[in-house]
Every structure is written in structure tokens, then in C-alpha cells.
C-alpha positions in Angstrom: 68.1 -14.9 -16.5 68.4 -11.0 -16.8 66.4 -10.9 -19.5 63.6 -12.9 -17.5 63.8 -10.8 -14.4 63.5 -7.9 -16.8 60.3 -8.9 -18.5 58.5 -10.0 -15.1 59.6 -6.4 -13.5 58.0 -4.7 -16.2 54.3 -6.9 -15.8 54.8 -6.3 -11.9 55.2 -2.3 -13.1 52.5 -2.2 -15.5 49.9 -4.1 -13.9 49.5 -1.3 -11.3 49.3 1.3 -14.3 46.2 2.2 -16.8 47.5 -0.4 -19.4 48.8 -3.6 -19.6 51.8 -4.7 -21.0 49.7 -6.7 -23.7 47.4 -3.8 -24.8 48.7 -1.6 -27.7 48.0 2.1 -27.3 47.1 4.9 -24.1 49.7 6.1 -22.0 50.9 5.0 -19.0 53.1 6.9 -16.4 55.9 5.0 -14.8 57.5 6.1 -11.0 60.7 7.0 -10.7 63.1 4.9 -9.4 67.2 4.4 -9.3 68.6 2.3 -11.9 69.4 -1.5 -10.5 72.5 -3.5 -10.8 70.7 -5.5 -12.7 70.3 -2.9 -15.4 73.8 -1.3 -15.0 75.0 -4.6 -15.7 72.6 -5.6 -19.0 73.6 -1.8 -20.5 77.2 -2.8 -20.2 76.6 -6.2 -21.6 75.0 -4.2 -24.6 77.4 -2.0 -25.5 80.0 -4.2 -24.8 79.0 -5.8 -28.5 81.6 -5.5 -30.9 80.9 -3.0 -33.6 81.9 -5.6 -36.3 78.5 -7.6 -35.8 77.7 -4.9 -38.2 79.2 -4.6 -41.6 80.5 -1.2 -42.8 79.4 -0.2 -46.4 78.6 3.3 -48.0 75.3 4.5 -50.1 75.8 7.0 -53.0 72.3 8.8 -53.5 70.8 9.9 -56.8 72.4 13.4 -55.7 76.1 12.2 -54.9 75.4 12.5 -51.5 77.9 9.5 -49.3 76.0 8.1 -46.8 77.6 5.8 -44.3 76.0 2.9 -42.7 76.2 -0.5 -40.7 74.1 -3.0 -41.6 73.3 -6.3 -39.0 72.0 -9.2 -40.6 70.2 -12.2 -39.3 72.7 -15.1 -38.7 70.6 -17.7 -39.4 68.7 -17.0 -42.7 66.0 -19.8 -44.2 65.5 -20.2 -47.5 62.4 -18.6 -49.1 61.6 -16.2 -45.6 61.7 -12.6 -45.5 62.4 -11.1 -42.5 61.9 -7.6 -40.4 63.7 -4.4 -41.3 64.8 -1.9 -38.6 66.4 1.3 -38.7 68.0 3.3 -35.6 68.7 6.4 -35.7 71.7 8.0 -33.8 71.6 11.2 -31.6 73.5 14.2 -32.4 76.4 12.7 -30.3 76.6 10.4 -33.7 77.2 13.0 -35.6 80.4 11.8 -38.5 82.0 10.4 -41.0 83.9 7.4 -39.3 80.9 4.8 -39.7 82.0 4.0 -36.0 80.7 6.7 -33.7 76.8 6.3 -34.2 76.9 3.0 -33.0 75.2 2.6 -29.5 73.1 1.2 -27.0 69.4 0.5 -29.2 71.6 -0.4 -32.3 72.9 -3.3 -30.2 69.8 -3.9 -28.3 67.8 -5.0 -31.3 71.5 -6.9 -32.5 71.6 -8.8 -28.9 71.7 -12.3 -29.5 68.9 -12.1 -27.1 66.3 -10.5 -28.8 67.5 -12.0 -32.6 66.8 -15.4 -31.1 63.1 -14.2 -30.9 63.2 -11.5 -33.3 65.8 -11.8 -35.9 65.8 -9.0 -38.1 67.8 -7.0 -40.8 69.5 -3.9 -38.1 70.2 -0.7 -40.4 72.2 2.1 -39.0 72.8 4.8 -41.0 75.3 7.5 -39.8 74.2 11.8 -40.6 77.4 14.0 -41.2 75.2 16.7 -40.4 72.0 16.9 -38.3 68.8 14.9 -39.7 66.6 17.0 -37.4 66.2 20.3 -36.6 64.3 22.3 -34.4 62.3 25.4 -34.1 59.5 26.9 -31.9 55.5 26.5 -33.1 54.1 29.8 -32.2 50.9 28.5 -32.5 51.5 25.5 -30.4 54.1 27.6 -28.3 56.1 24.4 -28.3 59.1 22.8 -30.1 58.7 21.1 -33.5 61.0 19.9 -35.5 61.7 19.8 -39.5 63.9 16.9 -41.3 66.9 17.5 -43.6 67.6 16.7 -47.0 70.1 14.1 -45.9 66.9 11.9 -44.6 66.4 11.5 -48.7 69.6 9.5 -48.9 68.0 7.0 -45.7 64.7 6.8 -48.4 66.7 5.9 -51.1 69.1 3.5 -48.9 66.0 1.7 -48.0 64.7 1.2 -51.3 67.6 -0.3 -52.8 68.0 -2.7 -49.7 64.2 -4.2 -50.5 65.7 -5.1 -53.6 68.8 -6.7 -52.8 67.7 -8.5 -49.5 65.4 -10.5 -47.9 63.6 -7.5 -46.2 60.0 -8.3 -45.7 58.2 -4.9 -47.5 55.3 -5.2 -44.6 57.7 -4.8 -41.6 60.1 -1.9 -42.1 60.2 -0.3 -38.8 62.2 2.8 -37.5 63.8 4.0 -34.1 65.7 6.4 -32.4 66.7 8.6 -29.5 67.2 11.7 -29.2 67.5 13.7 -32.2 67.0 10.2 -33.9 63.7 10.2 -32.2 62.7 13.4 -33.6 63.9 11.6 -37.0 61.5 9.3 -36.6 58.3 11.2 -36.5 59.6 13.3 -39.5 60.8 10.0 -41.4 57.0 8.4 -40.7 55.5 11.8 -41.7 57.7 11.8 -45.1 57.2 8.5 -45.7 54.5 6.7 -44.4 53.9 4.2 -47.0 57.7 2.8 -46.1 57.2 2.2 -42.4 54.9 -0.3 -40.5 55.8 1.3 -37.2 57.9 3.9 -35.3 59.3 3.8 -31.4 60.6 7.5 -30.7 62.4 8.2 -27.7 63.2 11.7 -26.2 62.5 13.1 -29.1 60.8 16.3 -30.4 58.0 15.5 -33.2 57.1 17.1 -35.8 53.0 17.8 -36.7 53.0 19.0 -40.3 51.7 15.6 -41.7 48.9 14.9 -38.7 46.6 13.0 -40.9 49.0 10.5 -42.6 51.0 10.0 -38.9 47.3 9.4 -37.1 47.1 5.7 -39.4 51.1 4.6 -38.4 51.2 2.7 -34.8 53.7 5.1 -33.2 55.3 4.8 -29.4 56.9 7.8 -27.7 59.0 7.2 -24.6 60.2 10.5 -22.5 61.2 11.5 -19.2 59.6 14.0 -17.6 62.2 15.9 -16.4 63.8 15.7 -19.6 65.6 19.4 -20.2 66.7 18.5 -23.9 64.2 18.0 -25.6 61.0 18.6 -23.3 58.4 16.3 -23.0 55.7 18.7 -23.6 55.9 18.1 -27.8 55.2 14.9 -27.3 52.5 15.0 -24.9 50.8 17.4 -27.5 51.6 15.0 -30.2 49.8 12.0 -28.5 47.0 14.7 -27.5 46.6 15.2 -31.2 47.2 11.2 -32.8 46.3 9.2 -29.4 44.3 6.9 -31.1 47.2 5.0 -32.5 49.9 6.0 -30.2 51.4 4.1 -27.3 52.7 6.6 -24.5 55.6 5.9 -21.9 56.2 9.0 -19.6 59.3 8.0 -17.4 58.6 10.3 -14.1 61.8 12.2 -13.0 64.3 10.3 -15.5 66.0 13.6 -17.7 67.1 13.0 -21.2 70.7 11.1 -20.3 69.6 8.6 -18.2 66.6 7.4 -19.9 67.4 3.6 -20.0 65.8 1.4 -17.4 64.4 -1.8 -17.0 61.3 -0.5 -18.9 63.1 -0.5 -21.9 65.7 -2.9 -21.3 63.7 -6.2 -21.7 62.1 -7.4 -24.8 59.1 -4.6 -24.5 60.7 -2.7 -27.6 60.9 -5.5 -30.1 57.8 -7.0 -28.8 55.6 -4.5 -29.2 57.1 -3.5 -32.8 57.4 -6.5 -34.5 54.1 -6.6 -33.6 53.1 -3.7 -36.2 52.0 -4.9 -39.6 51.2 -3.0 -42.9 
């Protein structure tokens, strides 16, 4: 029933906007408003999922590089189907070795029983000892950018191996994150845009060294406005830049911590990215 209530808020909310819930790209500002008890409630329902729907497992790269990682897989497999890949990326709060800590709210969102009865899908969730984003100031832009590091290779390589061993459908490898796994995002669609179908960054800080390749990826940025972090205004030049093939969700007064609404809280994510085909 929350998840219904959810899905009918948001077309109530988007119907007064410049685009429809339906439609693919443009931006659309949302009002601010205070977080329900509906929404309090669904978040702790979603992190309340055990961290053992995921198995543990660790990657060696071709440079001896450990990478740790969880790995969700769809309960109900049928013979001869492939089926969706999706990797979340972790904030810097994620940051570790434990294979434990990374684990949070969108990792479980797209693992909700939910949203794998509609959209089952293989979940990856890799875990950075070290940053997989950092950031530095355009001077030309006068804005933020930020640059991927070498551990992003290991994610690459991690990926590959897994189309080979698993049912992962080639045409629907598909990548999010928040935070500094936002910003991971943009720089793991400009590194390697013949991997991912789609991207969903959110409160993140792009990148624009590989324009050209990013303007053919469907790509959907989701900020607050009075985000302090990681300010919005990257982003807004980003979709400036790409807007053809970029769906835009500015958040009006919601900062970088409290991001999560009902906007995001129904199916709109999954929907909108399972969507994306090669």
C-alpha cells in the first residue's frame, strides 16, 4: 500500500511540473516539502534489510588489486532468460575493507522485494578502500569536476568477468550512486560507455572530459538545491551541455543529507532505468 501511495504522489507532483512522469528527458523542479511518515517509515523498512540478501565475495584484478563486493541475485531465476545488471555505488561514508559498511539505502532499494517482483535484477555493490572520485575546480567552467581513480579499473574488470559467469543481460548493465558514488557514475559512463545502457547520479559532481560519448548514454541527475556538498551547479551545467539525453530532478531546498523523499522512494528509479536499452 506504501508503495501505491508513493507512485500516485509522485503523478499528483509531476503533473503540475514541465514533464510527465512517462516522458524520458527535460528537467523538472520539485517544491520543497517535509518528509511524511509515510516516507520515514518506507526508508526504515529499507534499511532494515538484512545485509546477507547479498553474498560477500572478493575480486582480484589483473593488477592484484582486492576488491570487495556484495552481490544480490534474482531469487527466482528462469531457465534460458538473462536478466538486468545494476551497480550502486557507495558515498565516501562507504569507504573500507569490511564488505559491510557500503551497504545502504539504494543498494536495498533496488533489492526490496518490492521492486524485484517487477524488476528483478542482478544488484552489484562493490566497496572502494579509497575514494573512486575526486574533485577539483574547472577554471574554465569555474565549477567543480571531478576525475575517477584507478580503483574504478577493478569495477571494469569485475563487471566483465560477471557477464561471463552469469546470466547478466549485456544490453542492460546499468549504474548508480549518491554522493561521491554519483560523481562515479558520470566518470564510469565517460570511461566506459560501451558497458552501460544507463546511469541515475544523485548528488553528485560530474565530470565533462568525455562530452561527446556521455551526450548518446540516457543519464538522470537528481540534486537538491541547497545541497552544500557537492553543489548543484555541476550538474545544472552538465545537463546545460548533454540535455538532449538527460533527465533532470532538482529537489528545491532538500541539502545533500536529506535527499530521500517520496520522489525517489517509489518505483520512479527502476522504472525509468530498466527502461534504457543498448
Amino acid at each position: 500500500m506504501t508503495k501505491i501511495l508513493f507512485t500516485l504522489f509522485i503523478s499528483a507532483i509531476t503533473s503540475n511540473t514541465c514533464l510527465s512522469q512517462d516522458e524520458q528527458f527535460g528537467q523538472v523542479v520539485f517544491e520543497e516539502n517535509e518528509r511524511t511518515q509515510e516516507a520515514k517509515d518506507e526508508i526504515l523498512k529499507i534499511k532494515s534489510i538484512n545485509n546477507n540478501v547479498f553474498d560477500s565475495s572478493t575480486f582480484v584484478s589483473s593488477e592484484h588489486e582486492e576488491l570487495k563486493y556484495r552481490m544480490f541475485k534474482p531469487s527466482q531465476q528462469q531457465s534460458g532468460e538473462v536478466y538486468p545488471l545494476v551497480i550502486v555505488y557507495h558515498g565516501s561514508a562507504g569507504i573500507g575493507t569490511d564488505n559491510e559498511s557500503h551497504l545502504r539505502l539504494f543498494h536495498k532499494l533496488f533489492a526490496s522485494q518490492d521492486i524485484q517482483k517487477e524488476y528483478p535484477a542482478y544488484i552489484l555493490a562493490p566497496q572502494f578502500s579509497t575514494r573512486s572520485s575526486d574533485y577539483s575546480m574547472d577554471t574554465i567552467r569555474n565549477m567543480l569536476v571531478s576525475t575517477s581513480k584507478p580503483c574504478l579499473n577493478s569495477i571494469f574488470e569485475l563487471i566483465d568477468s560477471l557477464k561471463l559467469n552469469m546470466k547478466i543481460d549485456s544490453n542492460r548493465i546499468y549504474v548508480v550512486g549518491y554522493s561521491m558514488g554519483g560523481s562515479t557514475v558520470i566518470n564510469s559512463l565517460s570511461k566506459r560507455p560501451d558497458l552501460f545502457a544507463a546511469g541515475i547520479s544523485i548528488s553528485g559532481v560530474p565530470q565533462f572530459d568525455n562530452t561527446q560519448e556521455l551526450a548518446e548514454i540516457p543519464i538522470w541527475l537528481i540534486h537538491g538545491t541547497n545541497d552544500e556538498v557537492n553543489p548543484i551547479e555541476s550538474d545544472e551545467q552538465l545537463y546545460e551541455e548533454l540535455n538532449d539525453n538527460i533527465r533532470f530532478w532538482k529537489l528545491k531546498g532538500k541539502t545533500h543529507d536529506n535527499i530521500v523523499t517520496e520522489y525517489i522512494l517509489s518505483d520512479s528509479l527502476p522504472k525509468w532505468l530498466f527502461n534504457q536499452r543498448k
